[in-house]
py3Dmol code that shows the C-alpha trace and the ligand (Angstrom):
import py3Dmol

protein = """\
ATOM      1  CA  UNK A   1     -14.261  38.865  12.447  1.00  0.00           C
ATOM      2  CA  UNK A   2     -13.158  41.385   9.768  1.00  0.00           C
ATOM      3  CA  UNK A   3     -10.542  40.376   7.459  1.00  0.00           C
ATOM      4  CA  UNK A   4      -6.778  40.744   8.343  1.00  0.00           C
ATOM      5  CA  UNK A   5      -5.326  41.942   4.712  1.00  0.00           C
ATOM      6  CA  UNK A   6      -2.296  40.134   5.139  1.00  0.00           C
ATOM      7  CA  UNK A   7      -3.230  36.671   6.855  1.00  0.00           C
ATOM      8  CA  UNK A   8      -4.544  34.675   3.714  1.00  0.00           C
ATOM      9  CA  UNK A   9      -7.784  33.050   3.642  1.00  0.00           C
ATOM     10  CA  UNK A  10      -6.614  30.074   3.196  1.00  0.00           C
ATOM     11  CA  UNK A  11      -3.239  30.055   5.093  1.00  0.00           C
ATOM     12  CA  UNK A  12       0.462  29.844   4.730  1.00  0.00           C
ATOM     13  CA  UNK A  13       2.030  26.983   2.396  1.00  0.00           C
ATOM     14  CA  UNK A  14       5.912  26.779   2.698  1.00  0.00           C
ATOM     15  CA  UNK A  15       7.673  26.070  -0.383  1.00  0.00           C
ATOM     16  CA  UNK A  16      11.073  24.828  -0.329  1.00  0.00           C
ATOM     17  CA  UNK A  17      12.664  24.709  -3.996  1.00  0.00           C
ATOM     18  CA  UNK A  18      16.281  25.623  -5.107  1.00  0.00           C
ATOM     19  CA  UNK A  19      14.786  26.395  -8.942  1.00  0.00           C
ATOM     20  CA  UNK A  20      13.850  29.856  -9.204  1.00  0.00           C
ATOM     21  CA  UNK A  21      11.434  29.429 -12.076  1.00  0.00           C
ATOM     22  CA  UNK A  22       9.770  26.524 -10.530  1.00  0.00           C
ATOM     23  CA  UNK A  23       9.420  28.250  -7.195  1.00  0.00           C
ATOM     24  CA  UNK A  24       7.451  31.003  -8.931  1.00  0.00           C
ATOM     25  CA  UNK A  25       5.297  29.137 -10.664  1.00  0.00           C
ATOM     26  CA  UNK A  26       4.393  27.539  -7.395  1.00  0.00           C
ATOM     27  CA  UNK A  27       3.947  30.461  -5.783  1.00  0.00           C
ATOM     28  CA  UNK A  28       1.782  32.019  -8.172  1.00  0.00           C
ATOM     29  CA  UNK A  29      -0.446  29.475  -8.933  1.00  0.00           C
ATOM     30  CA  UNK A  30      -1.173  28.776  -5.037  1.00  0.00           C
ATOM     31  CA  UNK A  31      -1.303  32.720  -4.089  1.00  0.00           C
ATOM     32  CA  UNK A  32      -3.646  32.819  -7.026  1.00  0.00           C
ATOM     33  CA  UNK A  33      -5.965  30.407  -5.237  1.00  0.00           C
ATOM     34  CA  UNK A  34      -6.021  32.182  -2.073  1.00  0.00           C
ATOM     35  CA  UNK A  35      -3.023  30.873  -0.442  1.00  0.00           C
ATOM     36  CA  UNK A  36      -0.196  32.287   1.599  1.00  0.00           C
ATOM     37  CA  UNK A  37       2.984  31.577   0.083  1.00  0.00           C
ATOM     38  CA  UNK A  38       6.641  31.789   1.157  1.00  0.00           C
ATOM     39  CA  UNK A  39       9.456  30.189  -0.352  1.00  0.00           C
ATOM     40  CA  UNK A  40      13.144  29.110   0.948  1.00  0.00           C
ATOM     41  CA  UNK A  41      15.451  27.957  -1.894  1.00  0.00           C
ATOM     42  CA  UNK A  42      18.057  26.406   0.627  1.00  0.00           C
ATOM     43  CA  UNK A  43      17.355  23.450   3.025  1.00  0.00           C
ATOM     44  CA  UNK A  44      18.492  24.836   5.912  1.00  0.00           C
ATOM     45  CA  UNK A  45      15.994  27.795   5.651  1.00  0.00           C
ATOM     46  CA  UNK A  46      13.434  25.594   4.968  1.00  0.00           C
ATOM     47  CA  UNK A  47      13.491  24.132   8.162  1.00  0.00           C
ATOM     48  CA  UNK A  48      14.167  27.377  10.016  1.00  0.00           C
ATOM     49  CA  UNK A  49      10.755  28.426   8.476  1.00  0.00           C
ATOM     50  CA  UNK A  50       9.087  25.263   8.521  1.00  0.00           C
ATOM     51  CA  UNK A  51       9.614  25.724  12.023  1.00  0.00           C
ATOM     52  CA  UNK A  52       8.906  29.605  12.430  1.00  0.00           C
ATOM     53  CA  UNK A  53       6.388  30.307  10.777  1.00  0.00           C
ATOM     54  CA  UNK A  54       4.198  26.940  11.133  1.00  0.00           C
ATOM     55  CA  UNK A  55       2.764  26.646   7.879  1.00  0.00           C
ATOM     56  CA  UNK A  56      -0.525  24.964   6.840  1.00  0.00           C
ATOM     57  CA  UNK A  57       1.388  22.840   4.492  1.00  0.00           C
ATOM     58  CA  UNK A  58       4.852  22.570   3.424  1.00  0.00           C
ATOM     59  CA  UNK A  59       6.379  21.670  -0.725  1.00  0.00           C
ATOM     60  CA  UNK A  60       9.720  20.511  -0.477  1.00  0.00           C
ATOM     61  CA  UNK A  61      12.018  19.892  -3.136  1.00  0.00           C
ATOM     62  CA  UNK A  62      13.979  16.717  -2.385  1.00  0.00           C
ATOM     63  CA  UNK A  63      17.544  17.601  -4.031  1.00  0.00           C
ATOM     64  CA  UNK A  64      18.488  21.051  -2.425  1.00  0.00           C
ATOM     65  CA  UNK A  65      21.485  22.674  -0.889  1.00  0.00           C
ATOM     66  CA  UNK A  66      22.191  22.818   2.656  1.00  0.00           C
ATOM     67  CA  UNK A  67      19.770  20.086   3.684  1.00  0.00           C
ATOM     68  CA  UNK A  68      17.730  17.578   1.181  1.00  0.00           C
ATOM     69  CA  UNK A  69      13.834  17.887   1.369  1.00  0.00           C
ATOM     70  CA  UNK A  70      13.307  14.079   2.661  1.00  0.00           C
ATOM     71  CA  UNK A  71      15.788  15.569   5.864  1.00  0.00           C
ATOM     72  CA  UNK A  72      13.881  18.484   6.834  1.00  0.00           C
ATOM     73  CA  UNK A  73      10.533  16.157   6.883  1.00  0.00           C
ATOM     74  CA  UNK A  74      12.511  13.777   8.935  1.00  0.00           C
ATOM     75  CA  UNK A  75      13.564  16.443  11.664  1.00  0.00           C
ATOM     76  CA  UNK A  76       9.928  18.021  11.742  1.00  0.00           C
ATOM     77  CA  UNK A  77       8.642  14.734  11.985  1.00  0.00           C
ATOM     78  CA  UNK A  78      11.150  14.027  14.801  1.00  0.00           C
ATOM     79  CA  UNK A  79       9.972  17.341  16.561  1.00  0.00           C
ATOM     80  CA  UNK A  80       6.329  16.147  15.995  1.00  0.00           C
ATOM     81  CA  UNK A  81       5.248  18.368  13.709  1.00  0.00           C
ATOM     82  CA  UNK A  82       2.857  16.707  11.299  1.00  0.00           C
ATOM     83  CA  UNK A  83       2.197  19.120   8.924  1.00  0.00           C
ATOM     84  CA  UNK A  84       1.322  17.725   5.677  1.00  0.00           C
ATOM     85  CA  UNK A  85       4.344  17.612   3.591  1.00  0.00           C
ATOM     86  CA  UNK A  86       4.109  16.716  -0.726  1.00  0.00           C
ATOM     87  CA  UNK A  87       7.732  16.313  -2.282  1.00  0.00           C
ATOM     88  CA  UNK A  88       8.455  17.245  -5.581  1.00  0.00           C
ATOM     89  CA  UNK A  89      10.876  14.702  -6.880  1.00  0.00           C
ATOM     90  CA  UNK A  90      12.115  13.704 -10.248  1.00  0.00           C
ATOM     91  CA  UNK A  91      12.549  10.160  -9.497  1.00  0.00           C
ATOM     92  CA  UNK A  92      10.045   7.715  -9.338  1.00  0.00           C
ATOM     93  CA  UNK A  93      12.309   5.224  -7.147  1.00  0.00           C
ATOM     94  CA  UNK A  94      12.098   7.264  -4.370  1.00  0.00           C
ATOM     95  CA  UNK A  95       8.316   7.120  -4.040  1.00  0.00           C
ATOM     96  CA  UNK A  96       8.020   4.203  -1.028  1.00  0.00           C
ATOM     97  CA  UNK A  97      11.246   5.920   1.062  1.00  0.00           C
ATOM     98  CA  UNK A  98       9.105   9.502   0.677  1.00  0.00           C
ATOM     99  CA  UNK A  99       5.582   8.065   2.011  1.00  0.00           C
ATOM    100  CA  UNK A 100       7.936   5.510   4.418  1.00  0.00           C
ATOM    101  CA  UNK A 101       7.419   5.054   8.215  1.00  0.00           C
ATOM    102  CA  UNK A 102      10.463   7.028   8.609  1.00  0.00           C
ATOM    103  CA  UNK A 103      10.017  10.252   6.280  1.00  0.00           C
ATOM    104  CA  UNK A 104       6.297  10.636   6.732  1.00  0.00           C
ATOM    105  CA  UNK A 105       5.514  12.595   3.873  1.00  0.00           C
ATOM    106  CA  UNK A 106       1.864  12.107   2.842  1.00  0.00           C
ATOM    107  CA  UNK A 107       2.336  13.013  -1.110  1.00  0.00           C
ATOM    108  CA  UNK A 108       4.630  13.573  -3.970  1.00  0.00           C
ATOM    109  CA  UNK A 109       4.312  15.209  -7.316  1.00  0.00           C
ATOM    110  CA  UNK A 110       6.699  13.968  -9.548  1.00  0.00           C
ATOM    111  CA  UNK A 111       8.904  16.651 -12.058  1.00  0.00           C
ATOM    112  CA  UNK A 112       7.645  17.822 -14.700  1.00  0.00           C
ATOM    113  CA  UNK A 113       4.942  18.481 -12.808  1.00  0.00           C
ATOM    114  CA  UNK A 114       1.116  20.909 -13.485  1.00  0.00           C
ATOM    115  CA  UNK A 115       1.284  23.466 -11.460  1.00  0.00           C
ATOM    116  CA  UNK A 116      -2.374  23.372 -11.242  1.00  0.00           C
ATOM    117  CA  UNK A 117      -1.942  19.507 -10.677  1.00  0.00           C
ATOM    118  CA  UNK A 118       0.025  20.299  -7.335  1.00  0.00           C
ATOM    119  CA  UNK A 119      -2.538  22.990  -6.105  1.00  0.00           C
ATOM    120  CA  UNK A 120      -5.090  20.704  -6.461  1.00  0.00           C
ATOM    121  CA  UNK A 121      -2.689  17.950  -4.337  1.00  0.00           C
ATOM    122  CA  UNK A 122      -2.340  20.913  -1.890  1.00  0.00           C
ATOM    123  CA  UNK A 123      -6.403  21.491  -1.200  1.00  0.00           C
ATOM    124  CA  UNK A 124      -7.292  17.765  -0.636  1.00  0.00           C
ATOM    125  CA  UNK A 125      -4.695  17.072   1.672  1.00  0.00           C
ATOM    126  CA  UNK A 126      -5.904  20.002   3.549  1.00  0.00           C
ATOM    127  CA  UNK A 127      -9.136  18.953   3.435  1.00  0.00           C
ATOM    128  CA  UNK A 128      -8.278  15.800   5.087  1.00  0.00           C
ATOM    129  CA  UNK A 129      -6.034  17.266   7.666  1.00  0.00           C
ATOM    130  CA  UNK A 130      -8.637  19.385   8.647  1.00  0.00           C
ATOM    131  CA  UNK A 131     -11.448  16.696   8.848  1.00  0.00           C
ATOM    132  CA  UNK A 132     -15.415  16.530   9.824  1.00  0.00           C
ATOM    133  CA  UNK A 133     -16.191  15.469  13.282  1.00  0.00           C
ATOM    134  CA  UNK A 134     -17.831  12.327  13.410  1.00  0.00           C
ATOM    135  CA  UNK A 135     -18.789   9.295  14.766  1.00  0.00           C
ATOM    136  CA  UNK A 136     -16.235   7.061  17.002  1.00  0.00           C
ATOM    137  CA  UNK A 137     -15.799   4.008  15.380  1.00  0.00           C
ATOM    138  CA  UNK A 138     -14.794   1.139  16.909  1.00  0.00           C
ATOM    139  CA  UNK A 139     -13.276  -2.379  15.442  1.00  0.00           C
ATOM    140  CA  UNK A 140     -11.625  -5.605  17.762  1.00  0.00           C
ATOM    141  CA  UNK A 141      -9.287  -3.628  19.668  1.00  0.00           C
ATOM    142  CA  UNK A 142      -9.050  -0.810  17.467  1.00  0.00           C
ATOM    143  CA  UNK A 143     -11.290   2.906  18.374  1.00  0.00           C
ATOM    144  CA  UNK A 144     -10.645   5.616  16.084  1.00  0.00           C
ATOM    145  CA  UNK A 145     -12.304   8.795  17.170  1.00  0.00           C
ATOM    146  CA  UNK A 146     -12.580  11.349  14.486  1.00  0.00           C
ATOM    147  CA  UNK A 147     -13.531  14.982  16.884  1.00  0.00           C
ATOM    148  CA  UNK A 148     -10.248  13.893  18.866  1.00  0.00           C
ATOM    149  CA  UNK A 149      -8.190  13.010  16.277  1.00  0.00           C
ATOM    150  CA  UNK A 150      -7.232   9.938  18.035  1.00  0.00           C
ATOM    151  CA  UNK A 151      -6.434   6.016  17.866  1.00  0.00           C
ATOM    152  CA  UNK A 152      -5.762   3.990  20.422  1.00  0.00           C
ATOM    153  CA  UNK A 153      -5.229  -0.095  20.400  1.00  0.00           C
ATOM    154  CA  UNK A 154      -6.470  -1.650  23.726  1.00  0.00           C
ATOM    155  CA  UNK A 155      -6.487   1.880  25.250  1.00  0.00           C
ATOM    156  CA  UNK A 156      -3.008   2.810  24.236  1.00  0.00           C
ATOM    157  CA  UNK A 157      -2.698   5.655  21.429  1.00  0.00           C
ATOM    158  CA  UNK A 158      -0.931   5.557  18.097  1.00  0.00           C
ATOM    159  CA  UNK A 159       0.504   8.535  16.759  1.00  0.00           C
ATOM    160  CA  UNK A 160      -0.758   8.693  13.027  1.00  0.00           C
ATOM    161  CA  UNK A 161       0.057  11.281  10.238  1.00  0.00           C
ATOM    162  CA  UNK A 162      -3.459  13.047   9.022  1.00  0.00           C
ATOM    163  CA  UNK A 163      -2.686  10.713   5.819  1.00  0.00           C
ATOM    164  CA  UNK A 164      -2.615   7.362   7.764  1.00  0.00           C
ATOM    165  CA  UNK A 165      -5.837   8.464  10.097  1.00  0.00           C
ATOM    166  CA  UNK A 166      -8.083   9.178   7.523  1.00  0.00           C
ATOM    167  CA  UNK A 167      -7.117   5.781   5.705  1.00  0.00           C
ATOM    168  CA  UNK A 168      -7.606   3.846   8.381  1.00  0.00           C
ATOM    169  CA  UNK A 169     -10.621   6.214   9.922  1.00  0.00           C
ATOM    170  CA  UNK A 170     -12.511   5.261   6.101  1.00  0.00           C
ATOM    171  CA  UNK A 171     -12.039   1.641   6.065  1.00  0.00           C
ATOM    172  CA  UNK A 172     -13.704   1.300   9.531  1.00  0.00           C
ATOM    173  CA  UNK A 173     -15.753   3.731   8.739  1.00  0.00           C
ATOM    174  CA  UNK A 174     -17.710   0.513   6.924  1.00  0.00           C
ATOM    175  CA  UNK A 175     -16.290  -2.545   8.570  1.00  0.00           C
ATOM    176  CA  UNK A 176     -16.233  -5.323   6.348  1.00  0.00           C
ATOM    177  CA  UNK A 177     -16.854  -3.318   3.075  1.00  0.00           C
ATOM    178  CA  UNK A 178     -14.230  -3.748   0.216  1.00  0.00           C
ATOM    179  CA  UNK A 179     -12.336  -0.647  -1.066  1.00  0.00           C
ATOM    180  CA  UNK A 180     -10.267  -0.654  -3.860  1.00  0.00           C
ATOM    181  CA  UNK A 181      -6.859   1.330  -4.495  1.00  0.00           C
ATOM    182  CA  UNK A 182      -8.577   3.529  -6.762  1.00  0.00           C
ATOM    183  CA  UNK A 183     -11.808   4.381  -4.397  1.00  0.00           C
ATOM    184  CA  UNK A 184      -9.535   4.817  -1.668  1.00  0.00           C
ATOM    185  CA  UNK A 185      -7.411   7.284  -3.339  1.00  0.00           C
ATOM    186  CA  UNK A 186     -10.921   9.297  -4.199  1.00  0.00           C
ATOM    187  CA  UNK A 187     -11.922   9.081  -1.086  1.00  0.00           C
ATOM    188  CA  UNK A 188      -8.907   9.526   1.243  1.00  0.00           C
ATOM    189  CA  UNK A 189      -6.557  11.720  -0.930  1.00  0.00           C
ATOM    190  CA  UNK A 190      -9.425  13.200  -3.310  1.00  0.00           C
ATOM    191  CA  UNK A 191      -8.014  12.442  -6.582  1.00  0.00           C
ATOM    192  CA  UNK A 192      -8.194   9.842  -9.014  1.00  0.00           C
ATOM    193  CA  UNK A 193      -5.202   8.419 -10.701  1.00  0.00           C
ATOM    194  CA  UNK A 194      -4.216   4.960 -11.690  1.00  0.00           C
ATOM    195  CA  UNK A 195      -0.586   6.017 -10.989  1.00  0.00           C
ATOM    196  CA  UNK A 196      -1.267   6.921  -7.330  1.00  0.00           C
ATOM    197  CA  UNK A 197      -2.443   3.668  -6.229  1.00  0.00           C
ATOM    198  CA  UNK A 198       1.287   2.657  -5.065  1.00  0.00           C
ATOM    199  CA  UNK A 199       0.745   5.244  -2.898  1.00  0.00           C
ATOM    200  CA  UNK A 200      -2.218   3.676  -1.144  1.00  0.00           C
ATOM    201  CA  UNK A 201      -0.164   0.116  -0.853  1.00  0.00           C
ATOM    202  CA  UNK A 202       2.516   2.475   1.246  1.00  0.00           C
ATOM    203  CA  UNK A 203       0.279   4.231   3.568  1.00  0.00           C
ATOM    204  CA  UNK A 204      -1.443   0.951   4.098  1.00  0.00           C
ATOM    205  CA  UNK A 205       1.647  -0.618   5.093  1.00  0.00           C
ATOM    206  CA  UNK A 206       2.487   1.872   7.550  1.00  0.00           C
ATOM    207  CA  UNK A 207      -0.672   1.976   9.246  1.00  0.00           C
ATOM    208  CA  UNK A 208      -0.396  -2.067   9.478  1.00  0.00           C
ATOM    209  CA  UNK A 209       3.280  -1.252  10.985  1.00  0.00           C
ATOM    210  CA  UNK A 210       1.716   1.319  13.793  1.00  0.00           C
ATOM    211  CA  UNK A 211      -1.520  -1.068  14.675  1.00  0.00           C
ATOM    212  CA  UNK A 212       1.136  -3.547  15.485  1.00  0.00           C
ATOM    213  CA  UNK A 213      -0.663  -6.631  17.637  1.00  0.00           C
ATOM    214  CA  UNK A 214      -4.104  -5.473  15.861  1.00  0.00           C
ATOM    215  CA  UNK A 215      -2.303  -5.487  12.035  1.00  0.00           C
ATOM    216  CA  UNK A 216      -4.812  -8.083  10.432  1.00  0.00           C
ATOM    217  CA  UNK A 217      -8.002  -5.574  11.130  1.00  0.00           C
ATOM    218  CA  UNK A 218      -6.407  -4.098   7.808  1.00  0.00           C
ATOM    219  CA  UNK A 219      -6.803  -7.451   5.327  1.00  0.00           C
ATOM    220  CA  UNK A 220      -5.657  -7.774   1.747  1.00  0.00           C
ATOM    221  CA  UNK A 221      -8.058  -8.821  -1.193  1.00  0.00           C
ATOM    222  CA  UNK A 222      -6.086  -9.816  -3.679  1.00  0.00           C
ATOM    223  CA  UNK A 223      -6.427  -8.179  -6.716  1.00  0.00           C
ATOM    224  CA  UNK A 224      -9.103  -5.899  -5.511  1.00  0.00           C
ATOM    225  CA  UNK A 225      -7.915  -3.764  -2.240  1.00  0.00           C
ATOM    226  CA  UNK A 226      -8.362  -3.687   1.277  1.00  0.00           C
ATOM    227  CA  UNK A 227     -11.497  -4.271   4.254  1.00  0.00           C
ATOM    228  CA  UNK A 228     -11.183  -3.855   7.733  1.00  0.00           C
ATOM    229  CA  UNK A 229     -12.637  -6.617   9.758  1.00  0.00           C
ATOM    230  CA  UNK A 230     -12.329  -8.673  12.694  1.00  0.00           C
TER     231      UNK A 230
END
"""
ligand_1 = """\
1
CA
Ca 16.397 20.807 -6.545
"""
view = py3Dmol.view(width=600, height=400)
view.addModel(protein, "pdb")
view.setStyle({"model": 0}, {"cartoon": {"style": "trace"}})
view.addModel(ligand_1, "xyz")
view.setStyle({"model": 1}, {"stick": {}})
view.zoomTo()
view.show()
C-alpha cells in the first residue's frame, strides 16, 4: 500500500482545548511526531468530532464551554466508544473522579504541563490499546484472552477500558508474582513516575469493581503492590 498524503501515519488525535496557545502547542508537538491532529475549542464540537471523525485518541480539556471534558468522555463512554481519552486538568483533586468507573478516562496530564511530556502519554497508551496477541491466560474463574480482547468471569464477559485490560491482562500474566505501583506503571502505562502511582490504586479499584464475585484474584500487599492469585 502506497502512502495516502493526507491520512497520517500514525492516525488522528482529537484535541479538545478552549486555550488557543495551548491547543497549538499540542498540535504541533503531536503533528511533529507523525500524528493527525484536529482540534475543537468548544465542548459541544468536541463530541460532534469525537464522534465523526473516530479518532485514535482524544485530549480533552476538562473546564470548557458548551460541555466540560469529563462530560463528553462520559457520553462516548455511554455510546461505547472506548477510545483512550487523557484530560488535561489543573487540579489535582479531580484525579480519582477522571480515572473513576464512571468517566473512564485512562490518563491525565496535569497544567502546566510538557508538551513533549503529553506526546509521550499519547504513544504508550496507544501502544497498549493496540496490544500483542498472546497467550490466553486463565486464573479461578477469571480467562483473559489477549487476540480477542476479551474477559469473561465464569463465561460471562466484562466490558474493560484498554487501560483496565492490560492491568489486569499483566498481573495474570504471572499469577502469584508481586508488582509494585511503580513496575506496573512501566509496564502497563510505559512511564515511570512516583506521582502516577495513584493512578494505578484507581484503575485497580475499578477492575476489582467489574470482576465483581471474582474481586480477591486482584490482592493487596501492603506497602508493596498488587498479585493476582487464587
Ligand atoms: Ca479550559
Amino acid at each position: 500500500m502506497g502512502a495516502v498524503h493526507d491520512t497520517p501515519a500514525k492516525g488522528l488525535v482529537l484535541v479538545v482545548e478552549d486555550e488557543h496557545p495551548i491547543a497549538d502547542l499540542v498540535r504541533l508537538y503531536l503533528s511533529r511526531d507523525g500524528f493527525g491532529v484536529h482540534v475543537e475549542h468548544d465542548g459541544s464540537a468536541g463530541l460532534a468530532a469525537a464522534r465523526r471523525l473516530r479518532p485514535v485518541a482524544c485530549i480533552l480539556d476538562i473546564a470548557l464551554p458548551g460541555m466540560d471534558g469529563t462530560e463528553i468522555c462520559r457520553r462516548m463512554r455511554a455510546d461505547g466508544d472506548w477510545t483512550p481519552v487523557i484530560f488535561l486538568t489543573a487540579r489535582d483533586d479531580e484525579i480519582d473522579r477522571i480515572l473513576g468507573l464512571e468517566l473512564g478516562g485512562d490518563d491525565y496530564v496535569t497544567k502546566p504541563f510538557s508538551p513533549r511530556e503529553l506526546v509521550t502519554r499519547v504513544k504508550a497508551l496507544l501502544r497498549r490499546a493496540g496490544g500483542t496477541p498472546d497467550r490466553v491466560r486463565t486464573l479461578g474463574p477469571v480467562t483473559l484472552d489477549p487476540a480477542k480482547r476479551s474477559v469473561t468471569v465464569d463465561g460471562a464477559a466484562l466490558s474493560l477500558t484498554p487501560t483496565e485490560f492490560d492491568l489486569l491482562g499483566h498481573l495474570l500474566g504471572r499469577p502469584g508474582r508481586v508488582f509494585t505501583r511503580e513496575e506496573l506503571l512501566a509496564s502497563v502505562w510505559g512511564y515511570a513516575s512516583a506521582a502516577g502511582t495513584r493512578t494505578v490504586d484507581v484503575h485497580v479499584a475499578q477492575v476489582r469493581a467489574k470482576l465483581g464475585t471474582a474481586a480477591a484474584l486482584i490482592r493487596t500487599v501492603r506497602g508493596v503492590g498488587y498479585t493476582a492469585d487464587d
